[in-house]
N, C-alpha and C positions, 0 to 999 in steps of 0.2 A: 504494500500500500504506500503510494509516492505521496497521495492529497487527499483531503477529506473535504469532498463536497459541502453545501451551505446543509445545513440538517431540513429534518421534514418538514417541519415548520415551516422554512423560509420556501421549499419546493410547493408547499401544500397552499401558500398565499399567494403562488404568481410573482411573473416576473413586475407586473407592476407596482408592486408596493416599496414604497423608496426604503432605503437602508435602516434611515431613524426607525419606521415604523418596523420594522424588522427587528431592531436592536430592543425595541419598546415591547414588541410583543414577547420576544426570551428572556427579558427582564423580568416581565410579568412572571411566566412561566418559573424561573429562578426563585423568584421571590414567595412564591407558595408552597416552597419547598421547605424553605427555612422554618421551622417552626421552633420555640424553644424545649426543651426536655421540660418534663415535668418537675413540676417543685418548685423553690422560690430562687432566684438570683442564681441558676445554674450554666442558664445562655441567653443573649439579649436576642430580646426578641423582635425577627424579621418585621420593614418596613412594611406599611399600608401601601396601598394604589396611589393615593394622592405623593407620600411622599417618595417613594419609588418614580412618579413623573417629574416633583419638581428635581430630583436627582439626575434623570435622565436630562433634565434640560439642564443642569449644571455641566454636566460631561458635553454637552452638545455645545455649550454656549464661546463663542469666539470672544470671550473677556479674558484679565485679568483674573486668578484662580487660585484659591491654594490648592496643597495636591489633593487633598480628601475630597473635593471636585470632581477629580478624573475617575471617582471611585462609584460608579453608579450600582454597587449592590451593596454597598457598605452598611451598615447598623449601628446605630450609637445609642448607647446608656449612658445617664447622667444620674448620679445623685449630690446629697448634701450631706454634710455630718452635722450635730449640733455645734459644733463651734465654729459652723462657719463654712468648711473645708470642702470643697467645690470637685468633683471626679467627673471625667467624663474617657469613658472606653469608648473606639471604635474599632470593631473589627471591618478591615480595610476590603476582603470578601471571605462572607460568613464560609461558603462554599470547601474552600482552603484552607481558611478558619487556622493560617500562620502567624501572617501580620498583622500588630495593633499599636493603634495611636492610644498612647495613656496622656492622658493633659491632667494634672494639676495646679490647683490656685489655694493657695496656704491662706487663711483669714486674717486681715489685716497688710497682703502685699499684692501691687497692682498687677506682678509681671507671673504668667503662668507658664509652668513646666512642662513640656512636651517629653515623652518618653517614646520609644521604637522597641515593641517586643516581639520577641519571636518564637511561638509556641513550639516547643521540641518535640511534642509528640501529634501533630495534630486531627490524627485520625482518633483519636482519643481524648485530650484532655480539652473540655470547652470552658470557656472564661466569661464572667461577668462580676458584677459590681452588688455587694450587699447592700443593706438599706439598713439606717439606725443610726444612734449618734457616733457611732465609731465603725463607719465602714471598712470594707477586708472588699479583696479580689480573690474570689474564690476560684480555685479548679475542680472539675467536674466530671468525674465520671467513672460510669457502671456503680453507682451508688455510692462511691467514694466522693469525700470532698476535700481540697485544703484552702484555708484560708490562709492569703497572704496581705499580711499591713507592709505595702513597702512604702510608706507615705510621712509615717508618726516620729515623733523625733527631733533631736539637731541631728544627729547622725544615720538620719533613714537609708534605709536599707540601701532605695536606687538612688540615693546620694554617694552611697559606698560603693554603689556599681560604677556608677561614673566618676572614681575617684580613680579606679584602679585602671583608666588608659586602653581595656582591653577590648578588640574590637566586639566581642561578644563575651559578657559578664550575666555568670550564673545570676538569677533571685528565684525566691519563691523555691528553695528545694533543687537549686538548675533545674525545675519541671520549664521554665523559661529565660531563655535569654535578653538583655538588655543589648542593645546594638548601641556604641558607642563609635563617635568620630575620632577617625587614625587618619595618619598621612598614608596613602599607598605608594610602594617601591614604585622605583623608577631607573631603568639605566641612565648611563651616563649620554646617549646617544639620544634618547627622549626627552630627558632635561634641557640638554642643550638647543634639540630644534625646539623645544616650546618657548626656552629663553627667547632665544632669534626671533622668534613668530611674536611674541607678544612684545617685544624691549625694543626690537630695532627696524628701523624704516627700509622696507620693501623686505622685513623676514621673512615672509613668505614665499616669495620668489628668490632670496637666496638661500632656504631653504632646497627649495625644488630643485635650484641650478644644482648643486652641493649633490643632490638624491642621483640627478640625471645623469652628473661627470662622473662622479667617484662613487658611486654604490650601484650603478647598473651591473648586474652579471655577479657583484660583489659576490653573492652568496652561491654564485653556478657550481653545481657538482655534476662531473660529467665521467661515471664510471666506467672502468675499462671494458671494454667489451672480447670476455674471454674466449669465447665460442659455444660450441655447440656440446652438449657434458648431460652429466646425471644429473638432475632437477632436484635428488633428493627427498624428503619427504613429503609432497603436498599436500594440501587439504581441498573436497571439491567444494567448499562454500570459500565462500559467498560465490565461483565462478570465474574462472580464467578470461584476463582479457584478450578482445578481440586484436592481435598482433599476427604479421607476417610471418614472424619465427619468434622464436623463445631462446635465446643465444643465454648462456650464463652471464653477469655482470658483475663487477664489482660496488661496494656500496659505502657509503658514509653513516650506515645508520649503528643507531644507540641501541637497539633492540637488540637482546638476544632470544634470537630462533630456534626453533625445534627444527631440527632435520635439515636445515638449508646447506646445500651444496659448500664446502671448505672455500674461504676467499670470496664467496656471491652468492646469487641469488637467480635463477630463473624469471626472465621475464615475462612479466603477465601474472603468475602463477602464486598462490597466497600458501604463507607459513602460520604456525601457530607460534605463537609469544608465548615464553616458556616460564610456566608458572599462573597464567593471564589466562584463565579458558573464557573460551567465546570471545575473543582476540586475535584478529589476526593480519600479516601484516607484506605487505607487495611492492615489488618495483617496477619500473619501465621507461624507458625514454619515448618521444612523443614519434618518431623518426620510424621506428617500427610497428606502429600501430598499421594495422587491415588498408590496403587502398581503398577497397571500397567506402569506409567510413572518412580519409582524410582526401579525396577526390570528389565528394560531393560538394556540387557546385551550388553558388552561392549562400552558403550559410555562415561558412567562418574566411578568415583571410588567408593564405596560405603561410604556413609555420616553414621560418628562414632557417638555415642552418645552426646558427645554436640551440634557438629551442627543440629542432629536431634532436639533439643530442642531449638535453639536460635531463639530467636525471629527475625523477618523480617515486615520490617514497606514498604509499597509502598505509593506512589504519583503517580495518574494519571490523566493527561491532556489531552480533548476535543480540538484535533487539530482543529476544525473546527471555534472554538472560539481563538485562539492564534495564534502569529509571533513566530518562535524560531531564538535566536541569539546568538554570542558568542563573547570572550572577552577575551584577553592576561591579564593574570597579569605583573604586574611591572617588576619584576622578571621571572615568570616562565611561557610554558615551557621553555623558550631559545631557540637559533638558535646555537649558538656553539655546537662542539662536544660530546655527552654519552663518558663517561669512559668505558662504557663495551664495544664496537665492537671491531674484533681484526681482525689480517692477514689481508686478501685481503679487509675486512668491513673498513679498515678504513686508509685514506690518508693525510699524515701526511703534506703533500704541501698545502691543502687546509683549511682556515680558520673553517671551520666547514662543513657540511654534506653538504649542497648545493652551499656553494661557500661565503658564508656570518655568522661573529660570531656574527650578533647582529643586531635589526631591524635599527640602529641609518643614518641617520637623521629621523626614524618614531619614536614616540614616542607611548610605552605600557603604561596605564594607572590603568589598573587593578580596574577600575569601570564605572559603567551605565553612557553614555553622560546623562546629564540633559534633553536633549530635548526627552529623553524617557521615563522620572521618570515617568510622570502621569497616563502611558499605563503598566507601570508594574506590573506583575500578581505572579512572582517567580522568582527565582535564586537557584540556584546550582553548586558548585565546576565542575572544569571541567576533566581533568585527568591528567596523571603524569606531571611531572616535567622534563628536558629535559637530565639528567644525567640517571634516570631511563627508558626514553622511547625508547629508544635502544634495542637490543638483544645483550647478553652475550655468550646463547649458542647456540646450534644448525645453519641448514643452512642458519636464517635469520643475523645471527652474522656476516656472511663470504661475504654477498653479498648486494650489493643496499647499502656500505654503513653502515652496519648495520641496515638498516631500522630503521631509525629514523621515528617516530609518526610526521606524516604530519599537519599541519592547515593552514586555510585560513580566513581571517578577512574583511568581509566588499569587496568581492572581490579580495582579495592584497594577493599575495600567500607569507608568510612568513614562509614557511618550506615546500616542496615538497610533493604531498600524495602516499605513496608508497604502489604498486602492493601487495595483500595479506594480508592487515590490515584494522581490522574493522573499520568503517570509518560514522562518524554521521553528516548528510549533509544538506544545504538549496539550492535550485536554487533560477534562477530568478523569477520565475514566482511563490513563496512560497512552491512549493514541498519539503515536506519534508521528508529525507530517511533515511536508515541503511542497511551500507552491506560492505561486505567483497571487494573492490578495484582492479581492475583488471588492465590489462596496456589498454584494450580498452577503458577504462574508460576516457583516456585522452580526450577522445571528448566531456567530460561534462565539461573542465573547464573553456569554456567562458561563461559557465552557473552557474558558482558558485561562492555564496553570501558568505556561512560558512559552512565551513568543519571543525574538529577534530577528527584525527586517536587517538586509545590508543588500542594496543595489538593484537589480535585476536579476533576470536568470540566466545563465548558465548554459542548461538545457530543461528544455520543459516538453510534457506531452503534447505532439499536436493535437487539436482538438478535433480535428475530422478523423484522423487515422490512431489514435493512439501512441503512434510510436515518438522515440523522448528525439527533437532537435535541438540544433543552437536557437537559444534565445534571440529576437529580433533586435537586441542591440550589443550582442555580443561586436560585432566589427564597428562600432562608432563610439571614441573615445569622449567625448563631452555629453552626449546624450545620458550614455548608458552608464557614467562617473565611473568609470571600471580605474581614475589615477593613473600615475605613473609619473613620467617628466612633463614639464612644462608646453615642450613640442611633442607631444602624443604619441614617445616612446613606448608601446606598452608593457613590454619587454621587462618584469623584475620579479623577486621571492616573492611568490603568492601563495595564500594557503584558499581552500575552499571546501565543501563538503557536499556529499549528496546523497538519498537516499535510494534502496534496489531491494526488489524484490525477487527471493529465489527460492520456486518449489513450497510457498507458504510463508516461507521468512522474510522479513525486514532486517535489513543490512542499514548502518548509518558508517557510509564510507568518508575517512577526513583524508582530504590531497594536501600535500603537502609539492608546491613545485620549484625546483630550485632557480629557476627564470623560466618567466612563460609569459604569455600574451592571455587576452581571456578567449582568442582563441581557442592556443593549445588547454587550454583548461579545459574546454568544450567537448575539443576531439579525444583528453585522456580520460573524462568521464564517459562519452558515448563507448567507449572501447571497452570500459568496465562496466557495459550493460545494466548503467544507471538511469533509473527513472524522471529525478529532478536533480538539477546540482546548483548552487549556488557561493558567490565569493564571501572568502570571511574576511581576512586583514593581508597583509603585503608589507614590504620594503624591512623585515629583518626578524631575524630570529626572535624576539621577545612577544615578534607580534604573528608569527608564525607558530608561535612552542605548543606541541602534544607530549604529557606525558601519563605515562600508565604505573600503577601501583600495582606490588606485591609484595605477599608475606617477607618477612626480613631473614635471612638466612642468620644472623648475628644473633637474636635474640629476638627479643618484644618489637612491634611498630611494623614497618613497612617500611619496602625500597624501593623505587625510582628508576623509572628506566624511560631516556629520552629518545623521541624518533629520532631526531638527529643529535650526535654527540655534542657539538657545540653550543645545546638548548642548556645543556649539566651548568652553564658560566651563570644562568640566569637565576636560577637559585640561589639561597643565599646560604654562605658557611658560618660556622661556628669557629669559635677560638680554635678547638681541635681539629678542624679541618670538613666534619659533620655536614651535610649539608643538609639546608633545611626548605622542602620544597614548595615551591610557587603554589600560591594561591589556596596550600593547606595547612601551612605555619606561616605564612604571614601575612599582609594585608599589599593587596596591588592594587595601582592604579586601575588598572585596562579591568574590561569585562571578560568573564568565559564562560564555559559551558563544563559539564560536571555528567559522567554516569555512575550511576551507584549498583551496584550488583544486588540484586533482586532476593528479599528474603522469603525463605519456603511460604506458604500458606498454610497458616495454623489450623 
């Protein structure tokens, strides 16, 4: 399964019922579901019709917003204590029933406390607010309760949560986390273009100059090609790609393999990751892929002698066995304004594209909650950054805004998903998709857990024939914002990913290319008999990095194994040498994506 159509709902009203009314009626639908448990103060109880509308015309509204705005299923309780003492919960969607806004106002001070919590269990513990003169947040559930005062005090509780700096600080039992503000890592190569970009006149352009000269090709691996040999031990999934021949190669990667040929690797042909099941991991240069796939005319540009020769490393994941999830960096992408939209794309009254410059009172953390670490199977960078994920040119520049790159976290829509862009998605129910975003689409979003838009597509189904082509703006560099140099180089380290279906399974393949056009990106996903594929980030290893976990051979914890070895730099060390890895020991700027290895059913 590549995409998941608009649901019944939206098929059963016709194609002319516009979007709003679409989103209006699964809203409805949504909200009759929530009901509280029984008993007193157990879970706040689901919105009426009236204000479930004026919600929807909050999220709808082209103003100025805070973020609990953007949140058209959200639920709020409010009580009082008798001295005064002012609470008010929202859970940001009851559905997910993760994220919640805690506000406090102490009696007798004007300025109120916003809190970010994040429930660690949340197929289980539900939250609300007691009633009485000394209100408790209670948790809830299978007739269990606990009451937590984090409120009372000079030294309250989430006063000591937030004293102690850490991006995510137990309360309440650790039955919840307190999300706190961290700076996110940063290389030195990041720091510096954002220096330039924001300090100095024309950063921007001598940024690009800088990208164009000296870091085109930077990252090219272009392994030897040894000949024709024992392929060693393959696996038949995810599906051998379609190539000329299968020559042995030589490789750059960080992985170690099961059974793979001494010195390389068979091209096309997938290995297992050893120790990582339902992992597995391929090579190929773009040079030998099928003629028939790289001869069909007019779809992509034709691929010049390097990128026929650059190497390409994939990761493929057995959906059947994994959760996918996703993750704000610190930083990045942002909810402010892109520099590139222009004219009618961009409204200068409005804080930013949707009504909001910044998730603030929620807090981004830019790494895995704790209560995930021991189900974690991999990570990877997620896609641009929120100046880049805009349109400059053509007619997405002019309209929606400039179609800024959508995402949604845990439920909690922090940037809008816009009509027309590729779009890599979770429901509730674990479906997991890829596809190009439509405005009927609004019907899916009281179904959605994690979305991230970034660009166009890739390759998508055609709609008459079913079979997956290049995207219609793969070959137009301003159109389709595919980046690169200033003169429309396209040519640099790209990472991208795409979803395939084989014999029943879901495959979530990540490309990793070490110079490519978005051509060749097109043609080494159509070759591995992918459904939909779509770009994630570009121009260097921090913004490229996959890495997969397992058990530790030394003792307790887990260890580290990077697609490409020189990702190992981006982690960070310890006094003793220790490394301690990205985006699960410490807090990053950039956004990723997270799979969690699936537990039995009880």
């Amino acid at each position: 399964m590549h995409e998941v159509k608009s649901n019944g709902l939206a098929a059963a009203m016709g194609p002319q019922i516009s979007p709003r009314r679409l989103l209006w009626a699964a809203c409805v639908g949504t909200a009759l579901t929530v009901q509280p448990l029984v008993g007193a103060a157990t879970e706040i109880a689901g919105p009426d019709s009236a204000t479930l509308a004026r919600q929807l015309q909050e999220f709808d509204a082209d103003v100025a917003k805070p973020i609990t705005h953007l949140q058209p299923f959200r639920t709020e309780q409010s009580v009082t204590g008798g001295d005064g003492l002012e609470l008010r919960l929202t859970n940001l969607n009851p559905k997910v029933n993760t994220w919640f806004l805690l506000e406090v106002r102490h009696p007798g001070r004007d300025k109120t406390e916003s809190y970010h919590l994040e429930n660690t269990r949340p197929q289980h513990w539900r939250l609300a607010l007691t009633d009485g003169d000394s209100p408790t947040l209670r948790l809830s559930a299978d007739g269990v309760q606990h009451d937590c005062d984090l409120w009372s005090g000079d030294q309250s509780p989430l006063a000591a949560a937030r004293r102690t700096g850490l991006p995510y600080a137990p309360v309440c039992g650790a039955r919840l986390f307190l999300r706190n503000r961290v700076a996110g890592s940063r290389t030195n190569r990041e720091s510096t273009s954002e220096f330039l970009r924001d300090n100095v006149w024309l950063g921007d352009s001598l940024v690009e100059f800088i990208k164009g000269t000296f870091y085109q090709d930077a990252f090219l691996e272009s392994g030897t090609v040894i000949g024709m040999g024992a392929q060693g031990e393959v696996v038949l999934f995810p599906g051998a790609a379609r190539l000329t021949d299968r020559p042995l190669v030589s490789t750059a990667l960080g992985l170690d393999l099961v059974g793979a040929p001494e010195g390389g690797m068979a091209m096309g042909e997938w290995y297992a990751v050893r120790d990582a099941p339902a992992i597995y991991a391929s090579t190929m240069q773009p040079g030998h892929i099928d003629a028939a796939i790289l001869s069909r005319p007019d779809e992509t540009n034709r691929l010049d002698g390097v990128e026929k020769r650059a190497d390409v490393y994939l990761v493929a994941f057995d959906l059947s066995r994994f959760e996918v999830g996703y993750e704000p960096g610190t930083d990045h992408p942002g909810l402010g304004w892109s520099s590139r939209p222009s004219g009618a794309g961009r409204d200068w009254h409005l804080p930013g594209p949707d009504g909001v410059s910044s998730p603030a009172p929620l807090v981004m953390t830019g790494m895995l909650s704790p209560a995930l670490t021991r189900r974690v199977g991999a990570t990877f960078t997620g896609g641009f950054k929120r100046d880049h994920g805009a349109f400059r040119y053509g007619p997405f520049a002019t309209s929606s805004h400039g179609h800024h790159y959508g995402f949604v976290v845990q439920g909690v829509v922090l940037s809008k998903l816009q009509p027309d862009l590729a779009t890599f998605y979770v429901l509730d129910d674990g479906t997991i998709g890829m596809k190009t975003w439509t405005e009927a689409d609004a019907a899916l979003l009281p179904r959605l857990h994690f979305a991230r838009q970034n660009g166009v597509a890739l390759i998508a189904p055609n709609p008459v024939t079913g079979e997956s082509v290049p995207g219609p703006l793969v070959r137009n560099w301003g159109p389709g914002n595919w980046s690169g140099s200033a003169k429309a180089e396209l040519r640099s380290l790209r990472a991208g990913a795409c979803l395939k279906s084989v014999s029943g399974k879901q495959f979530l393949i990540y490309g990793y290319f070490s110079t490519a056009t978005p051509s060749a990106m097109a043609r080494s996903f159509q070759a591995y008999g992918c459904d939909y594929a779509m770009l994630l980030d570009m121009n260097a290893l921090e913004h490229t990095y996959l890495a997969i976990y397992t058990p530790s051979k030394i003792g307790p914890g887990i260890a580290t194994q990077h697609l490409v070895k020189g990702m190992a730099e981006i982690d960070r060390r310890e006094g003793d040498g220790t490394r301690i890895p990205r985006f699960l020991g410490f807090s990053d700027n950039r956004d990723f994506f997270y799979l969690l290895r699936k537990e039995p059913a009880r």
